[in-house]
NUKERO-39201 format. One record per residue (C-alpha): residue number from 0; residue in three letters; chain; x, y, z. Coordinates in steps of 0.001 Angstrom, whole numbers, always signed. Example, Ala and Ser with C-alpha at 12.3 -4.5 7.8 and 13.67 -1.06 7.14 Angstrom:
<atoms>
- 0|ALA|A|+12300|-4500|+7800
- 1|SER|A|+13670|-1060|+7140
</atoms>
This chain:
<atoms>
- 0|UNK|A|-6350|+10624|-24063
- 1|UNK|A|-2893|+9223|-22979
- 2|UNK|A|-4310|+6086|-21447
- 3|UNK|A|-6585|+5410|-24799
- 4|UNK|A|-3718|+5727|-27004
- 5|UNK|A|-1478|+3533|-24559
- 6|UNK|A|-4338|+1224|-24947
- 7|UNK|A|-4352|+1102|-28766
- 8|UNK|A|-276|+507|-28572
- 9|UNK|A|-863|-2348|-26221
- 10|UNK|A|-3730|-4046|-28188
- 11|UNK|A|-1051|-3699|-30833
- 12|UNK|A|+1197|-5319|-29614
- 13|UNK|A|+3332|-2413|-29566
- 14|UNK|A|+4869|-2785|-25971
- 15|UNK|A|+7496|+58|-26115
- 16|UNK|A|+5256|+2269|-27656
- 17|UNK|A|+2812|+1664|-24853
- 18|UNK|A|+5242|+1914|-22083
- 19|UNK|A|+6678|+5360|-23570
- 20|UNK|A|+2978|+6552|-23876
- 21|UNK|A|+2335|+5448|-20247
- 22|UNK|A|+5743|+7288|-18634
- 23|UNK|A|+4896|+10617|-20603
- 24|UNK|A|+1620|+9969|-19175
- 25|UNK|A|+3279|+9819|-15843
- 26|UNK|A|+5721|+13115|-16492
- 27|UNK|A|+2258|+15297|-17001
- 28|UNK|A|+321|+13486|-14561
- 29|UNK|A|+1965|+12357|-11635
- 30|UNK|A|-405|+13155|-8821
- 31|UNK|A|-3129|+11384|-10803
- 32|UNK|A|-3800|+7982|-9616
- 33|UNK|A|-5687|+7096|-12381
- 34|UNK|A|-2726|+6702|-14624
- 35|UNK|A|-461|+5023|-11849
- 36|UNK|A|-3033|+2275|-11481
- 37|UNK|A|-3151|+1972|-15130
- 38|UNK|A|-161|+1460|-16033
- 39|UNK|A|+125|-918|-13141
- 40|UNK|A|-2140|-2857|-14052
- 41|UNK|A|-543|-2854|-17915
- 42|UNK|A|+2892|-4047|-16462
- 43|UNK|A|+273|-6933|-14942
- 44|UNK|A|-1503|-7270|-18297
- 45|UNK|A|+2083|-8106|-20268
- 46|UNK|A|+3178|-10241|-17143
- 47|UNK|A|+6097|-8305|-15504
- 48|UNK|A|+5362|-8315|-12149
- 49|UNK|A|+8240|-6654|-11317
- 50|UNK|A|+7795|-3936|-13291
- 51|UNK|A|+4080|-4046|-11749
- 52|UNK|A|+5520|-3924|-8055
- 53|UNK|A|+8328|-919|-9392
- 54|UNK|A|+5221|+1230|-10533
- 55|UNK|A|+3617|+490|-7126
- 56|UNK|A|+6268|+1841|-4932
- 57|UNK|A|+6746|+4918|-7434
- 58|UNK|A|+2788|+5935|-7466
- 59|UNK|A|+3097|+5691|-3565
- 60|UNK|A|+6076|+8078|-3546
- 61|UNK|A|+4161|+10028|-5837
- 62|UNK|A|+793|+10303|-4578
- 63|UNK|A|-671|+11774|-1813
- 64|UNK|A|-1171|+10365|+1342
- 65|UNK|A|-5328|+10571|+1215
- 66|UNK|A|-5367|+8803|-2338
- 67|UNK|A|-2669|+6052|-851
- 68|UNK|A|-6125|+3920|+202
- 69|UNK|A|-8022|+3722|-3195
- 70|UNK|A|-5210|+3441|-5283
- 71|UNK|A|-3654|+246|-2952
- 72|UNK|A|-7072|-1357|-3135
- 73|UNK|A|-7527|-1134|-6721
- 74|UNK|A|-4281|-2750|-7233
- 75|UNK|A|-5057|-5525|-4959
- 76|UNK|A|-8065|-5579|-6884
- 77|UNK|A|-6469|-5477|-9711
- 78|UNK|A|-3826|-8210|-9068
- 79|UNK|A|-6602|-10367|-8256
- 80|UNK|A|-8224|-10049|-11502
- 81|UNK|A|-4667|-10946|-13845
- 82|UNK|A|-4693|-13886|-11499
- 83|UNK|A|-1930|-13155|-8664
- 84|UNK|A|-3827|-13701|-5975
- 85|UNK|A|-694|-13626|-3910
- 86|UNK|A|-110|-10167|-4828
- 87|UNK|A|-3529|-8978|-3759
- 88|UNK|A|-3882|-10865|-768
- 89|UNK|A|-136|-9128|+307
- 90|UNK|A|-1273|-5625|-517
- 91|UNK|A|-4583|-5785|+1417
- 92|UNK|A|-2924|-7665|+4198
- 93|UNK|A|-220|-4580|+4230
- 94|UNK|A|-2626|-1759|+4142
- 95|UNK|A|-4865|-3591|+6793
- 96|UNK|A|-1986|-4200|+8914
- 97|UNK|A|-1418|-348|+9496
- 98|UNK|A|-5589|+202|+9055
- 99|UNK|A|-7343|-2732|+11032
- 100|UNK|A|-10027|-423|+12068
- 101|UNK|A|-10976|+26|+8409
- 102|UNK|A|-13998|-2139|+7868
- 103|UNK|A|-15273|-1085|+4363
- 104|UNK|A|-11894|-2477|+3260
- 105|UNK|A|-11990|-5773|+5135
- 106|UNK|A|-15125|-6064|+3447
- 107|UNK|A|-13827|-5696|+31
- 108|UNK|A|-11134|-7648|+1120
- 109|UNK|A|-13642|-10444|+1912
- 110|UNK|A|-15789|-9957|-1033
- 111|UNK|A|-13004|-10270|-3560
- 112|UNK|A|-11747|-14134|-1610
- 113|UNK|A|-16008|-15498|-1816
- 114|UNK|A|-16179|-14206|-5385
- 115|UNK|A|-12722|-15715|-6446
- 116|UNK|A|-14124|-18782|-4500
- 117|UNK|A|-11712|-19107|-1986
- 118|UNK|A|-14155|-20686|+492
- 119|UNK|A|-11012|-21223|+3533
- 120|UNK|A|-9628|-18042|+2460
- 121|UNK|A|-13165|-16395|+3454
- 122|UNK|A|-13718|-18005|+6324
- 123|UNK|A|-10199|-17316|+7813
- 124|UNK|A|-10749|-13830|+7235
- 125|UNK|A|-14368|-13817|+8951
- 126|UNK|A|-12907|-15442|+12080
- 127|UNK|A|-10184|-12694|+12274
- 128|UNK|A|-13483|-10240|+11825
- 129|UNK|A|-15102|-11522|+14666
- 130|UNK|A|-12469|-10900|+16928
- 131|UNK|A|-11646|-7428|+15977
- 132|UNK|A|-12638|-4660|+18435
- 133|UNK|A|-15230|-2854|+16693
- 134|UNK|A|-18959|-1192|+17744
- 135|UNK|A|-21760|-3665|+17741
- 136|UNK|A|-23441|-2280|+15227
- 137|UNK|A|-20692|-3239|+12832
- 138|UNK|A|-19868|-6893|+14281
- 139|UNK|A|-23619|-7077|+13741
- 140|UNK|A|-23119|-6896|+9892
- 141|UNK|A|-20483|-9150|+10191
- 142|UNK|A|-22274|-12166|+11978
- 143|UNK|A|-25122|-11800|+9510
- 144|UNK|A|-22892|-12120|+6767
- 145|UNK|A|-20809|-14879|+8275
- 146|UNK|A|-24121|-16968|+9070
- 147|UNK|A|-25465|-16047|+5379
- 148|UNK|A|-21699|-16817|+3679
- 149|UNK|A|-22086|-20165|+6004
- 150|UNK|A|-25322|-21487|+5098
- 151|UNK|A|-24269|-20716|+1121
- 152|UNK|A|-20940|-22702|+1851
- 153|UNK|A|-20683|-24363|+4829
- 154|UNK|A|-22078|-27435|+6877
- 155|UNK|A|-24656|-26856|+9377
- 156|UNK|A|-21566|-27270|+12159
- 157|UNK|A|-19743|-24257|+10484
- 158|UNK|A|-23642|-22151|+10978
- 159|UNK|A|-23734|-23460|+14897
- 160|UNK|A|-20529|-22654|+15205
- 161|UNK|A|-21376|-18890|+13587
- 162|UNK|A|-24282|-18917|+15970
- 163|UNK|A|-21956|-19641|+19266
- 164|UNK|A|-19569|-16879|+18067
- 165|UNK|A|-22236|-14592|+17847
- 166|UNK|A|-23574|-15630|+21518
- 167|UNK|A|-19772|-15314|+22570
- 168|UNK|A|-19911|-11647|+21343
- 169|UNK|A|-23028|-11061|+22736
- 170|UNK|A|-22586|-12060|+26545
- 171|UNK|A|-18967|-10275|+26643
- 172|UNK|A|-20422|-7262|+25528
- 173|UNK|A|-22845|-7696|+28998
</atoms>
C-alpha cells in the first residue's frame, strides 16, 4: 500500500510527498527489499543519482546478507532501464568481482548488454566467459550461445573464431 500511494505522489508530481511516503515506508519495512529497490529506482526515475547510489548503500546495510544478490541485480537492472548504463555495468561488475563463479548472473549480465544492443559490450563479456574455470557442462552453454549470439551479430571470422575457442577448451580439458 505504501509503494502505491508513493506512486500516486510521484505521478503527481508531488516529489516530497513521495519521498516522505517512501522513508516511512522504509521505518516499517526495512528488511524488505522490495521497498529499498523501489525507492531506488524512484530516486532514478526523478534523476538524482546520488540520492539513487545513497539508498543503495543504506538497503545493503539494511538487508540481509542472502537478499544482498537479488536486490544488487535488480538495481543494475534497474539502472539499465532509466538509461545509466554505467551504473549497471559497475554494480554487476562489483558483485561479480567478489562472485565470479556465479553463472546465472553473468548470464543476466550478458543478456541485459545483447538486449540494450551493446554488440562489443557482449562480446567482451563472452570472451571473459570462456576463460572462466567452470564444469563443462556449463562452458558448454556458453559456446552455444556465443556461436548463436555470433552468427546473429557477427562476421563469419567472429563464428570461426567461436569455433577455435571452443576446440581450445576442448583439447585442454584432454
Amino acid at each position: 500500500m505504501h509503494l502505491n500511494l508513493a506512486d500516486v505522489y510521484a505521478e503527481a508530481g508531488d516529489k516530497a510527498g513521495a519521498e516522505a511516503i517512501y522513508e516511512k515506508a522504509l521505518k516499517k519495512y526495512k528488511k524488505s527489499k522490495k521497498v529499498w529497490s523501489a525507492y531506488e529506482l524512484y530516486k532514478l526515475r526523478v534523476r538524482e543519482e546520488d540520492g539513487a547510489e545513497a539508498i543503495y548503500k543504506r538497503a545493503l546495510q539494511s538487508l540481509s546478507r542472502h537478499k544482498h544478490p537479488e536486490f544488487i541485480i535488480k538495481s543494475a537492472l534497474g539502472a539499465y532501464d532509466m538509461n545509466y548504463i554505467d551504473r549497471g555495468r559497475r554494480l554487476f561488475e562489483e558483485f561479480l568481482s567478489v562472485n565470479p563463479k556465479r553463472n546465472d548472473i553473468w548470464h543476466v549480465y550478458l543478456d541485459k548488454e545483447i538486449k540494450m544492443g551493446h554488440i562489443n559490450e557482449a562480446r567482451s563479456l563472452f570472451d571473459r566467459m570462456t576463460v572462466m574455470k567452470i564444469n563443462p557442462k556449463n562452458m558448454k552453454t556458453i559456446f552455444k550461445k556465443y556461436l548463436n549470439f555470433e552468427s546473429k551479430y557477427g562476421t563469419k571470422e567472429t563464428q570461426e573464431n567461436v569455433k577455435q575457442k571452443a576446440k581450445d577448451y576442448v583439447n585442454s580439458l584432454l
